[in-house]
N, CA, C and O of each residue as an XYZ file, in Angstrom:
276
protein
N      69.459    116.543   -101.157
C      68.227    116.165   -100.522
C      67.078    116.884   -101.216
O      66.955    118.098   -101.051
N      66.194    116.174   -102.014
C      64.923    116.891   -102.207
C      63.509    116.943   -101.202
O      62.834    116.022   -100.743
N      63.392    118.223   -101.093
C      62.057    118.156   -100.555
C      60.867    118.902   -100.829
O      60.994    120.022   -101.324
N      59.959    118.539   -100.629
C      58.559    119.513   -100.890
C      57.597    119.838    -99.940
O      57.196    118.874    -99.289
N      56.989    121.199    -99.605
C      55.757    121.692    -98.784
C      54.887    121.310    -99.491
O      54.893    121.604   -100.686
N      54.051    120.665    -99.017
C      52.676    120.707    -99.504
C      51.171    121.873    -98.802
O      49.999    122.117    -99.092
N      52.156    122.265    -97.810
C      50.890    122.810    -96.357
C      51.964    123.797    -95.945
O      53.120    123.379    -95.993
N      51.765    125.000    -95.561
C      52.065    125.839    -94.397
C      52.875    125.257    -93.427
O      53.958    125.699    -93.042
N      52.149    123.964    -92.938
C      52.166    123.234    -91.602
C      53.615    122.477    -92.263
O      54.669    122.590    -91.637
N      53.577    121.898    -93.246
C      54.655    121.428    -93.602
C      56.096    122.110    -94.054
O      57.226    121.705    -93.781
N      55.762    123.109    -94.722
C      57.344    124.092    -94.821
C      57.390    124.709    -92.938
O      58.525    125.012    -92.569
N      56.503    124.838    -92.095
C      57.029    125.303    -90.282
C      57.358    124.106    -89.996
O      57.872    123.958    -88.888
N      57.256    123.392    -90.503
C      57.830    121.755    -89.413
C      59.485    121.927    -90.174
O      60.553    121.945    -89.563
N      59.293    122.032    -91.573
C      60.645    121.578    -92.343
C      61.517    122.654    -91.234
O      62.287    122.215    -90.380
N      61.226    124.147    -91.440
C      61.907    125.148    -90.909
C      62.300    124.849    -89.655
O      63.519    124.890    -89.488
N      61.298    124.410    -88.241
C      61.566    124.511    -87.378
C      62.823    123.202    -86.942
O      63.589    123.252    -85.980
N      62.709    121.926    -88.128
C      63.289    120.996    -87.907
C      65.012    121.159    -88.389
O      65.862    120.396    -87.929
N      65.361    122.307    -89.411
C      66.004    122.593    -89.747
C      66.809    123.779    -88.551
O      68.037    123.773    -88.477
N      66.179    124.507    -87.889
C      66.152    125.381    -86.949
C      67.065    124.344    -85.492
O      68.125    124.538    -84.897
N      66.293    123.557    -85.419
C      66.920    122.582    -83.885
C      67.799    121.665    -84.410
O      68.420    121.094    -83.514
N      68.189    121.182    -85.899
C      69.521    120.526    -85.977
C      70.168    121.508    -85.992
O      71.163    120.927    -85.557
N      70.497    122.484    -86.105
C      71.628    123.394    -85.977
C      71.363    124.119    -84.524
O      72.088    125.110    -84.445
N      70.725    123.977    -83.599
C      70.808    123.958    -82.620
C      70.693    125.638    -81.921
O      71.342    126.131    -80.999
N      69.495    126.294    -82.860
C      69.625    127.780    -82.890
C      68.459    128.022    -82.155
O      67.997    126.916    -81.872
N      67.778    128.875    -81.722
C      66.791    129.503    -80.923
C      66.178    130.445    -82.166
O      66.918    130.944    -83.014
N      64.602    130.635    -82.157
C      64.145    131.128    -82.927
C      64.199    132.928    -83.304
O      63.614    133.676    -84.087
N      65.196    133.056    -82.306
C      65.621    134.836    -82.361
C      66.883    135.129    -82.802
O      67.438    136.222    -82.689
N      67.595    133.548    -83.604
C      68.633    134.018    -84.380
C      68.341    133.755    -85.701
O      69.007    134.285    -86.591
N      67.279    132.878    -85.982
C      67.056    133.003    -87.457
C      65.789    134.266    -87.923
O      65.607    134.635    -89.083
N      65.297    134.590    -87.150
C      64.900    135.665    -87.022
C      65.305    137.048    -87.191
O      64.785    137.884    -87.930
N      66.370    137.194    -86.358
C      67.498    138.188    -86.657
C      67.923    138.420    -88.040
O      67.789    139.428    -88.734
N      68.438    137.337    -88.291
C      69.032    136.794    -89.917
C      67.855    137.353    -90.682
O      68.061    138.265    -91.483
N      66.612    136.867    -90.494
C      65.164    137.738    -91.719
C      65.364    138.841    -91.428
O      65.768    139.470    -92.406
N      65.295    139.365    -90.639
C      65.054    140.716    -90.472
C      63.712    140.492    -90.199
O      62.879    140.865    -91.025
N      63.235    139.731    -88.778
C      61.962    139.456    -88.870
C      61.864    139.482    -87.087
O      62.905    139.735    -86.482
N      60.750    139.247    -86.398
C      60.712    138.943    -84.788
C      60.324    137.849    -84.552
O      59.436    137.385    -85.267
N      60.880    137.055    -83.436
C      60.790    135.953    -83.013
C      59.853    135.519    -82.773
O      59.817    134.314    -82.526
N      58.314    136.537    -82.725
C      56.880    135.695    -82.722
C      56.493    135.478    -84.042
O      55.642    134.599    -84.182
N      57.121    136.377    -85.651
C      57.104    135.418    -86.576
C      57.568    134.288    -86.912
O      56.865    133.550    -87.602
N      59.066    133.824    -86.439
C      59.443    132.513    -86.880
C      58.303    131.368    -86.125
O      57.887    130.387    -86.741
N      57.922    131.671    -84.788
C      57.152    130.750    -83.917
C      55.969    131.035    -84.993
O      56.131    130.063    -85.731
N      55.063    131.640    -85.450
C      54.107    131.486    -86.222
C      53.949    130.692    -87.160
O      53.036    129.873    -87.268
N      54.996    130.922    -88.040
C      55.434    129.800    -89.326
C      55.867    129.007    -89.245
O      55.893    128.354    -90.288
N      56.626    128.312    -87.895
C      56.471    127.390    -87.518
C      55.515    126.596    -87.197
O      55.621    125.418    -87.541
N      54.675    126.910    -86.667
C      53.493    126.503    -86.648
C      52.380    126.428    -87.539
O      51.238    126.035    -87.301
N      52.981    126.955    -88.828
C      51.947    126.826    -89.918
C      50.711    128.200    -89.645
O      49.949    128.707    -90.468
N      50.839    128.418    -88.622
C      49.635    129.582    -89.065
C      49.834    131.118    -89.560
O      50.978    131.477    -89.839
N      48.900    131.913    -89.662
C      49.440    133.238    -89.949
C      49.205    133.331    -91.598
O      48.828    132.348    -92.234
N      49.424    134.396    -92.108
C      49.814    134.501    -93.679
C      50.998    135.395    -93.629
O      50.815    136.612    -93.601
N      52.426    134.805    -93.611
C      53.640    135.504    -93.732
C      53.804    135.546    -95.505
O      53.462    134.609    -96.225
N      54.290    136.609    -95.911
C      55.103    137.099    -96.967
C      56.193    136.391    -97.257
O      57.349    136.610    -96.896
N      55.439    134.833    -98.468
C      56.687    134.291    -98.537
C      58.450    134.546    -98.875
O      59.373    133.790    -99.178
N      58.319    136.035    -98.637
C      59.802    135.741    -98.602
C      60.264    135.576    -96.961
O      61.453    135.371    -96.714
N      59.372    135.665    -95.971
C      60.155    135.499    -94.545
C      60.324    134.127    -94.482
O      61.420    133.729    -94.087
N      59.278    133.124    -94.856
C      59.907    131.672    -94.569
C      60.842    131.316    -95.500
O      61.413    130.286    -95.140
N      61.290    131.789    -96.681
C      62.439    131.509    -97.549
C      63.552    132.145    -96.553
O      64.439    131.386    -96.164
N      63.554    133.039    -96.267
C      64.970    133.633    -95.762
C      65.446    133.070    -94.528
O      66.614    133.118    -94.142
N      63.798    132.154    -93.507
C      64.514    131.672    -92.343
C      64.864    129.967    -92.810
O      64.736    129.071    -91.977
N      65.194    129.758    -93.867
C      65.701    128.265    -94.488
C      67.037    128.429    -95.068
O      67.341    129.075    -96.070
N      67.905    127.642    -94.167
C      69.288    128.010    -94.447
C      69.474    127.672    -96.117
O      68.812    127.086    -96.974
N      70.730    128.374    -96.056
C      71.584    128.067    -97.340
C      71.831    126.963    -97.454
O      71.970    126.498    -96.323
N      72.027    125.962    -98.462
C      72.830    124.393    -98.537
C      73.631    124.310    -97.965
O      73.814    123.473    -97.080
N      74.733    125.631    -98.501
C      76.127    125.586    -97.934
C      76.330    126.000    -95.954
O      77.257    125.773    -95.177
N      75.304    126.506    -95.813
C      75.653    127.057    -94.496
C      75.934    126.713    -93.373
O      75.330    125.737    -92.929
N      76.929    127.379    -92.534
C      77.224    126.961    -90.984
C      76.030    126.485    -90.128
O      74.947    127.032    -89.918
N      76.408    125.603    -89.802
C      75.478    124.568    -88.733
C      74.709    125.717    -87.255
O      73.708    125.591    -86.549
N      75.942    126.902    -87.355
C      75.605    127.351    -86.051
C      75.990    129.368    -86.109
O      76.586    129.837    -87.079
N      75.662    129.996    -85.281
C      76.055    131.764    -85.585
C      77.208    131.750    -84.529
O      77.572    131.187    -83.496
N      77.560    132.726    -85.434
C      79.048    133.160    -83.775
C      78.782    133.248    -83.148
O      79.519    133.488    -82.192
């Protein structure tokens, strides 16, 4: 699947859309950054200026489990 951000607004939609097919709450991909759950809700929402490595790290792997233990 290829895709592209063009906007903020668009890599928090990709994330958050990626976030609810696997059916996770925003304080486990959070966890996973090493980040707090009012950042993932931020970048989800496109606002804020996060350190792009937190929205890279809350975008799963290709390979990865659908879901956490």
């Amino acid at each position: 699947m290829s895709w592209l951000a063009r906007s903020p607004e668009q890599l928090g939609a990709h994330i958050k859309h990626l976030r609810q097919q696997r059916g996770l709450s925003q304080s486990q991909p959070a966890d996973l950054a090493a980040t707090r759950q009012e950042t993932v809700s931020i970048i989800e929402r496109g606002h804020g200026r996060a350190n792009i490595s937190t929205p890279l790290a809350l975008l799963p792997a290709p390979d990865a489990a659908p879901s956490l233990p």
